[in-house]
N, C-alpha and C positions, 0 to 999 in steps of 0.2 A: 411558596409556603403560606398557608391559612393564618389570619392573624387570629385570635384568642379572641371571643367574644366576651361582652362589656360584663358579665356576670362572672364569666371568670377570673377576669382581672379584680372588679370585687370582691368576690370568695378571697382570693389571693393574699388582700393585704388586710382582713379584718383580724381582729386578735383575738377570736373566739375559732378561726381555721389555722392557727399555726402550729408547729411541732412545738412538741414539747423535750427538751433536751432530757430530763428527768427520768424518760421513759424510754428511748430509743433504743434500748436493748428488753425490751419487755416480754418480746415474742420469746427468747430465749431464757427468760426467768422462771425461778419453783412458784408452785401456788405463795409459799410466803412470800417470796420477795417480791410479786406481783400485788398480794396484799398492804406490805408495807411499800410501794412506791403510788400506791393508792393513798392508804391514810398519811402520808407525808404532805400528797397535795390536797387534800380536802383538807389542813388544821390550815392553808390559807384561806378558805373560802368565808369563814368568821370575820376574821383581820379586813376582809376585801370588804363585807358587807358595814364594818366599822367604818368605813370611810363614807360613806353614805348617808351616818346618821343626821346631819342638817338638811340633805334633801327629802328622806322618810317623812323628818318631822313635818316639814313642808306638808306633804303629801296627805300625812295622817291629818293635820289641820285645814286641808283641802274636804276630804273624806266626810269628818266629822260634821261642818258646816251642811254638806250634800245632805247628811244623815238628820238633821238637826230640821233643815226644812222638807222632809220629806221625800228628798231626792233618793239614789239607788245608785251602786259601785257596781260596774259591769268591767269585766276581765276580756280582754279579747290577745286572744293566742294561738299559735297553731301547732300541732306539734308536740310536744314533753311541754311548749311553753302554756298551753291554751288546755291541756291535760291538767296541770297543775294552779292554774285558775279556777278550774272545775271543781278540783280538788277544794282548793280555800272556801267558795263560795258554800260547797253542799256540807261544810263543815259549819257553818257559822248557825242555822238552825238549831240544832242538837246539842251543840255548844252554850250559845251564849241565847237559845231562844226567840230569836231572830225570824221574821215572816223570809218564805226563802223568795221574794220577790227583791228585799233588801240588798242581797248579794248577789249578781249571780256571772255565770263563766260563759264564754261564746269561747266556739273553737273551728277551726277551719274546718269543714265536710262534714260539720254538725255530728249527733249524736253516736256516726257509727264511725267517725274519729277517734273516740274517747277509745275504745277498743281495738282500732286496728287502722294504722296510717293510711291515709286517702291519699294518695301521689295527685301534684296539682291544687288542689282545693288551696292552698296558700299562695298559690300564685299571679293572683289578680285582684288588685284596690278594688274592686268594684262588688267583691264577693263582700269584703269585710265591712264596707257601708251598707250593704244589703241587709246583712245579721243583726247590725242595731235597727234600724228601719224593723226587721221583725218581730225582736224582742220589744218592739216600742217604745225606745229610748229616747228621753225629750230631755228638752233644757233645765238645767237642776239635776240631772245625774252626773255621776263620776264614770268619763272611762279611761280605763289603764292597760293599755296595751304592754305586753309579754312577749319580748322579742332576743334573744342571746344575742345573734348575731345583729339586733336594729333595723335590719334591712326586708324581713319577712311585710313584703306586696298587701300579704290580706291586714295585719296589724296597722300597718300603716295607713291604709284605705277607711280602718276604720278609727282611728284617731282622726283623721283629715275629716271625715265625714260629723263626728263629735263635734269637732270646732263648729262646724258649720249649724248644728243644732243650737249651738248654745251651751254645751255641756263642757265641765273644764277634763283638762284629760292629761294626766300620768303614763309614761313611760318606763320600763324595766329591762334594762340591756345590758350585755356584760361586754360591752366593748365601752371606749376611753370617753368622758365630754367631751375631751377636747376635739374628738371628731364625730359627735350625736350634731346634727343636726335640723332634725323634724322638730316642728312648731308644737310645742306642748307647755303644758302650764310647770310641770315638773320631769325631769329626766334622774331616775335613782341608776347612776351607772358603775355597778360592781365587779370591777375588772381582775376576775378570779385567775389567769394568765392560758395559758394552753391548757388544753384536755389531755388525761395522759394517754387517752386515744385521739387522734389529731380531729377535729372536728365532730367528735362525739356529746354534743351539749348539753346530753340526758346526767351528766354526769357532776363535775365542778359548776357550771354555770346553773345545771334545774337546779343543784339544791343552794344559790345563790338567791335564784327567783323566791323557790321556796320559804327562805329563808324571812325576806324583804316582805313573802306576803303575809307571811306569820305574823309578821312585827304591823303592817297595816291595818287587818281586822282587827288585832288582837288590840291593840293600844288605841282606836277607835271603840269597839266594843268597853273597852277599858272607861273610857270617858264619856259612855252614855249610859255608865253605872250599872254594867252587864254584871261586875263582878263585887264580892264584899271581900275585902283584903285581899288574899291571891287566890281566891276560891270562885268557878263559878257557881253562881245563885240563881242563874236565868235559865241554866239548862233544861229542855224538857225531857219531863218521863216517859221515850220510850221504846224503852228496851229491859228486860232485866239489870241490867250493869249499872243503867243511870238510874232506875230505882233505889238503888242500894247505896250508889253514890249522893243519891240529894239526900237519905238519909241519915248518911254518914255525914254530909255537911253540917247538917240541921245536929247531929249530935254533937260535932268537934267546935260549933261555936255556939252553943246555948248551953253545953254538958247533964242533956237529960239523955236516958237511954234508948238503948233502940224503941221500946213498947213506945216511948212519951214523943220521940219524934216521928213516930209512924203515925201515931194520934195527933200531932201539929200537922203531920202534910195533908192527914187528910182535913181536917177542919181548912188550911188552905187551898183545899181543892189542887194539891198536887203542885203548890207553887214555894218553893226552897224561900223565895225574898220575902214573901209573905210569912211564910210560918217564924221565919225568925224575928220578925217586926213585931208578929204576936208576943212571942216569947219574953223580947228583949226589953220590949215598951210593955210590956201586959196591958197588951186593948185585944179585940176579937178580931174576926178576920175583916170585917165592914172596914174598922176602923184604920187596919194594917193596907188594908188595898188604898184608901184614902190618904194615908199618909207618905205613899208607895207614890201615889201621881204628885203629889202638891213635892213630893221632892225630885223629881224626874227622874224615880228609880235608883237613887241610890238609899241603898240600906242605912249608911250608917247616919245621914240627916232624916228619916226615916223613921229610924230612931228615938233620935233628939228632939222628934216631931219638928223640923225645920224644913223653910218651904225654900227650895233649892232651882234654879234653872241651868240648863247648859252651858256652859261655856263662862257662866257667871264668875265672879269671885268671890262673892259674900253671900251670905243667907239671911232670910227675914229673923 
């Protein structure tokens, strides 16, 4: 009798491949009761990422710092995990107006991964060192490897390679700490429990990931003054929709009408943070851009005409 090779004994005992008791008669269940044994187990995936939030904050105060001296957050995943890295990053331009250099996703088999699994391409550390080496990742960036199971060869290849740059590096897995082991500067471990399809990760665990990276850029972005109250201001114009939304911003927090905030964006040349400086201080747009840097982007010291730095805690 053939012994079981060391990957399967792996696979075997992670808790991102185990049954899920929940579900074991599923194949026999109606469309509803397959729906509701679904949303019974995604209201835990919230709960799971709750326990996480002192290592997030970690993270996001890892992020920021990168962000602050001109470093860059790179995602390396492969799979639903390196998919939805992708995802965060090509969102954060259009969002919060971000150069899309600042964020970006690496994914196992490169670009034609995103559309259609590459069988292999995640199966060798040497591919996922190779990918930062590409994108030209140097010391002063953030990388954050996206792994459900922890064990993905090409993630871990390129963490290990990260350290070695100098760049500090974040981890995302939905198996236990208490059995992460890989050298990283933070491990966020969301242990969402079984899939209600047995090792299907696209499912409780991506939107775990999801979740975690939502809370990342966003509360980063959050702190380098991307947004004014819960609105963002940095978004650029373009498409119809966020045309219509920066003007909709510029009207819900100055209260002049659509004609008077079409005529603010454009004296700021199509910038939401600017036109409401103008408005809110009544200075032009020279003066709104100026008071825009001297407070590092955030609106409402801006304002106040106060000269503000990152990470500071008081203003001149």
């Amino acid at each position: 009798m053939s012994t079981p090779p060391a990957l399967f004994e792996e696979l075997r005992t992670l808790a991102t491949e185990q049954r899920n008791p929940a579900s074991m008669s599923i194949d026999m269940a109606s469309v509803q009761e397959i729906l509701e044994i679904m949303n019974s187990e995604d209201r835990k995936v919230a709960e799971a990422v709750g326990t996480q939030l002192p290592w997030i904050t970690q993270a996001v105060d890892i992020i920021l710092t990168a962000f602050q001296r001109g470093g860059r957050l790179f995602y390396a995943g492969a799979g639903t995990s390196g998919r939805l890295g992708i995802l965060d990053a090509s969102e954060c331009p259009p969002t919060f107006g971000t150069d899309p250099e600042m964020v970006q996703g690496l994914i196992a088999g490169g670009l034609p991964a995103v559309f259609q699994a590459q069988e292999g391409a995640e199966d060798l550390e040497e591919n996922g060192a190779s990918a930062l080496d590409e994108a030209g990742v140097r010391a002063g960036d953030v990388v954050c490897g996206i792994a459900a199971s922890r064990r993905t060869p090409y993630v871990i290849g390129a963490v290990k390679h990260a350290r070695k740059l100098g760049c500090k590096t974040l981890f995302i897995t939905c198996t236990p700490r208490a059995s992460f082991t890989i050298d990283v500067d933070v491990a966020i471990c969301p242990v969402v429990g079984p899939e209600v399809i047995m090792g299907s990760t696209r499912m409780k665990s991506g939107t775990a990931q999801k979740l975690v990276l939502n809370m990342l850029t966003t509360a980063s972005m959050i702190r380098m003054g991307k947004t004014y109250e819960n609105m963002m201001v940095d978004l650029q114009m373009t498409n119809a929709k966020l045309v219509e939304r920066s003007r909709r911003t510029v009207m819900t927090v100055t209260g002049v009408d659509y004609a008077q905030a079409t005529s603010l964006l454009h004296a700021a040349d199509g910038h939401v943070k600017t036109a409401l400086v103008m408005h809110l201080a009544d200075v032009d747009a020279v003066s709104a851009k100026k008071r825009l840097v001297n407070a590092s982007g955030f609106v409402r010291h801006a304002i106040e005409g106060r000269t503000y730095h990152v990470g500071s805690t008081s203003s001149d």
